[in-house]
Structure formats: structure tokens, C-alpha cells
N, C-alpha and C positions, 0 to 999 in steps of 0.2 A: 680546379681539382676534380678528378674523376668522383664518381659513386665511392667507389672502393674506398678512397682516400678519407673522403667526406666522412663513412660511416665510422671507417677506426679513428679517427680524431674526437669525435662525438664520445661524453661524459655519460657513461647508461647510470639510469635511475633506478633501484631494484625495482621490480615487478610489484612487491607489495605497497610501494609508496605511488604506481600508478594506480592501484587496481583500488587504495585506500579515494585516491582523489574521484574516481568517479562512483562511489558509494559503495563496493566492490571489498567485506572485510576478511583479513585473511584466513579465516576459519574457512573459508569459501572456496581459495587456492590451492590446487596442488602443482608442486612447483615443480619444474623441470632447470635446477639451477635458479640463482640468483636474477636471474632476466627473464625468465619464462614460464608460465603457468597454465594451466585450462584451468576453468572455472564451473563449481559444481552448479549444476543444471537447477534454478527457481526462479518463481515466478519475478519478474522485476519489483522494486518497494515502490514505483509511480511511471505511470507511462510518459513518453517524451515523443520528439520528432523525428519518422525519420526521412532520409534524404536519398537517392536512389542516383549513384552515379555509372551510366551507362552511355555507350557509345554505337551509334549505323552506321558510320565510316571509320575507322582506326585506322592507322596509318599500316604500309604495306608490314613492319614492324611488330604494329598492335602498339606498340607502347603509349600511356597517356593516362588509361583511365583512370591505374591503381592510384600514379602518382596525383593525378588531382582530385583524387578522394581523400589523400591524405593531408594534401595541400589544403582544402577544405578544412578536414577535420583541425588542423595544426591554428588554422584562421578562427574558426569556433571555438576554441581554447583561448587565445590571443583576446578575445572579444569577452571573457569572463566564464563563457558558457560551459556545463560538461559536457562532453563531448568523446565521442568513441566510435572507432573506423572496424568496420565487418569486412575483412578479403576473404580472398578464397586461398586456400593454402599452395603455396607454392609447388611446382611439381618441376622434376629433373631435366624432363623434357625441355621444353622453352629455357632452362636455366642456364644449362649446357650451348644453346645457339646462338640463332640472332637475337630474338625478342627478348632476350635476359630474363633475369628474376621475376619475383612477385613480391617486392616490397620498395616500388617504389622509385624514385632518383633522386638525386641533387639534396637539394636539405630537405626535401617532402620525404624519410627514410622510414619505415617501422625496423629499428635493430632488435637484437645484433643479427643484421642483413645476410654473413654469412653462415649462422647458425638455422635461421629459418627456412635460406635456401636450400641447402645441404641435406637437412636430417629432422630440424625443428621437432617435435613430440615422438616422432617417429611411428606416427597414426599410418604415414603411405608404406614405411615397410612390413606392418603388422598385414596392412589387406593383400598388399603383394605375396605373401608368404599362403594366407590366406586362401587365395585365388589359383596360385601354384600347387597348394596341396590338393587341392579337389580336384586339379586336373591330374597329376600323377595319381589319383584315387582310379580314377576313370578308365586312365591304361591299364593300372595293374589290376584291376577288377576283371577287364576283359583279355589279358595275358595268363591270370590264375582261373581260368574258365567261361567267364562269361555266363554266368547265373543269370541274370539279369537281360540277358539274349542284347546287348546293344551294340548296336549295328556302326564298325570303326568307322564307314565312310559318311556317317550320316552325325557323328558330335561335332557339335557346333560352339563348346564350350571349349577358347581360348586360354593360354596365359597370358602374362602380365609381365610386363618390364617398367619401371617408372623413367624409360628413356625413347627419342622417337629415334629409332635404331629400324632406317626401310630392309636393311638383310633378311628382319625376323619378322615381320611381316608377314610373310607365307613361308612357312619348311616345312619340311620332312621330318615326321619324329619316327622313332622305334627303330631304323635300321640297324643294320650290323648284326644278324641271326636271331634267334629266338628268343636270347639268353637277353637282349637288349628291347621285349616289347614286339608291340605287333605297327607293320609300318604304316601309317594314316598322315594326313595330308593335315595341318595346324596352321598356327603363328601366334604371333604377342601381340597386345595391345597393351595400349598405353593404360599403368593404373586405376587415373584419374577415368577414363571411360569407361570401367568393369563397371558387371554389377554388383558384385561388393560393396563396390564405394558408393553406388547410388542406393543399395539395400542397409548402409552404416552411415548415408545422410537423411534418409526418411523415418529410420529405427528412432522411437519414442521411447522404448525398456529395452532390457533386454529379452525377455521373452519374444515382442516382436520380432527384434531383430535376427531369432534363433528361428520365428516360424518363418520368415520372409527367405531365410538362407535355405529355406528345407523346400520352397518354390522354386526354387533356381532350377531353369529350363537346361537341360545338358545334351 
């Protein structure tokens, strides 16, 4: 049986009967559906071990490391133990190619595999949006006069696609008269390497992460 197959056949457990098994209680959950939650930020009730699965040759692919992390985790469960697998969230890019998803293969799977790939929390459209707005701030700042005296050939502040699309990579924005911006030389980058996302993974409150956005070099 392919991934695909394997995961729609597979009996999901709600969220709160996994999240109860490893100490995890639902006062704790905000849920996203029946299968899927984040979990509000405290300290742990006892520290445990943990295991660090990484890889210096991956295949030309990559694929391997998620699914034997979870392969792992599934084997530490089987063995009595609790146990619980840290990924990185899936991104469009990779999802969409050759190296597939970010949950996994064969019965090593975190489901529901096509909900996680896809859309999962929807944390990656929030910083996309995010990311996209400060830049169209930037044009229309220096279209509606340019207070600010910022120099179009010299911002260095991309947008963001959560897909690896080489067309946008480097273009042209503002063309087509006046009425459409002023024309300066851009592209997109992928989500997952804004600073957004690395200024929404080091943010401890929010205050930080509001003064950390306010350093953002443009």
C-alpha cells in the first residue's frame, strides 16, 4: 500500500485521548478539530529524555529522518514508555515535489497526514500574510511620497510564498504606470526562511515578539 492508502485506512484517536496519555490534560488544549490541537505553553510536571534524530548524508530525496523519528517514537510507546515526537511543521514547498510531506511514511505516520500537510494550524498562512503585508507597506509608503526617504533600489525586504516556485524568485514589481507603484527589482522566498518565522520561533511573549518585528531590517 502507498503512504496515502496506509494513512486513510488508519482508526484516528481524538487528540484529547493522545494528549491525556502522555500527561497532557485537556484544559491545556486548544483544538483545531477532533485530531489536532497546540498546547498551551508550561513548564513540564518532570523532566524526561530527550533523543535527537538527525542526519550528514540524507538521501538525494532527504527523506528518512522524520520517518525514523517517528519510527522510534511508535517503538518507545510499544516498549511501555511515554513518549512524544517534536517535527518541524510541514511546509508546501517540499510537499508539493519530490521529497514529499513532513509526516512521515509507511506505518511510521503522524495523521491526519493530509490535513497537516496542507493547512494544519494554519500558523504558515498567518506569517505569509504577515510577511506580505510589510512588504506592500514598504511600496505604498514610497508610492504615497516617501517620508521616510527609502531608497527603492536598495530594500532588501522580500515576500513570501509557502511554495518553491523558481519564476518568483527574482521579478519585477510596480510596473504598468504610476497608478500600479514605483518599479524596483524583488522576489519571494520561501515562508519557512522569512524572518517572521524565525522572529515567531525565538518569541517567548508577545511583547517580544512585537519588539523583535519592530527590528526587522527592510
Amino acid at each position: 500500500m502507498t503512504d496515502l492508502e496506509i494513512a486513510q485506512q488508519a482508526r484516528l484517536r481524538p487528540i484529547s485521548e493522545i494528549a491525556s496519555a502522555i500527561g497532557i490534560p485537556e484544559d491545556k488544549l486548544f483544538h483545531y478539530g477532533p485530531y489536532m490541537a497546540k498546547v498551551e505553553d508550561e513548564p513540564p510536571p518532570k523532566r524526561g529524555r530527550l533523543i535527537l534524530v538527525t542526519a550528514l548524508t540524507p538521501t538525494p530525496a532527504g527523506e528518512g529522518k522524520t520517518t525514523v523519528s517517528i519510527g522510534l517514537t511508535q517503538g518507545l510507546g510499544r516498549l511501555g514508555k511515554k513518549a512524544a515526537v517534536a517535527l518541524r511543521e510541514p511546509s508546501l514547498g517540499p510537499v508539493f515535489g519530490v521529497k514529499g510531506g513532513a509526516t512521515g511514511g509507511g506505518y511510521s505516520q503522524v495523521l491526519p497526514m493530509e490535513e497537516i500537510n496542507l493547512h494544519f494550524t494554519g500558523d504558515f498562512h498567518a506569517v505569509t500574510s504577515a510577511v506580505n503585508l510589510l512588504a506592500a507597506m514598504i511600496d505604498n509608503h514610497i508610492h504615497q511620497g516617501n517620508a521616510l526617504g527609502i531608497e527603492p533600489r536598495r530594500v532588501e525586504y522580500k515576500r513570501v510564498l509557502d511554495m518553491n516556485d523558481r519564476a518568483l524568485r527574482h521579478v519585477v514589481t510596480g510596473l504598468g504606470g504610476p497608478i500600479n507603484g514605483v518599479p524596483a527589482e524583488s522576489g519571494f522566498e520561501i515562508t519557512v526562511a522569512s524572518e517572521v518565522m524565525a522572529i515567531m520561533a525565538l518569541a517567548r511573549t508577545v511583547p517580544e515578539l512585537k519588539e523583535r518585528l519592530g527590528r526587522i531590517r527592510i
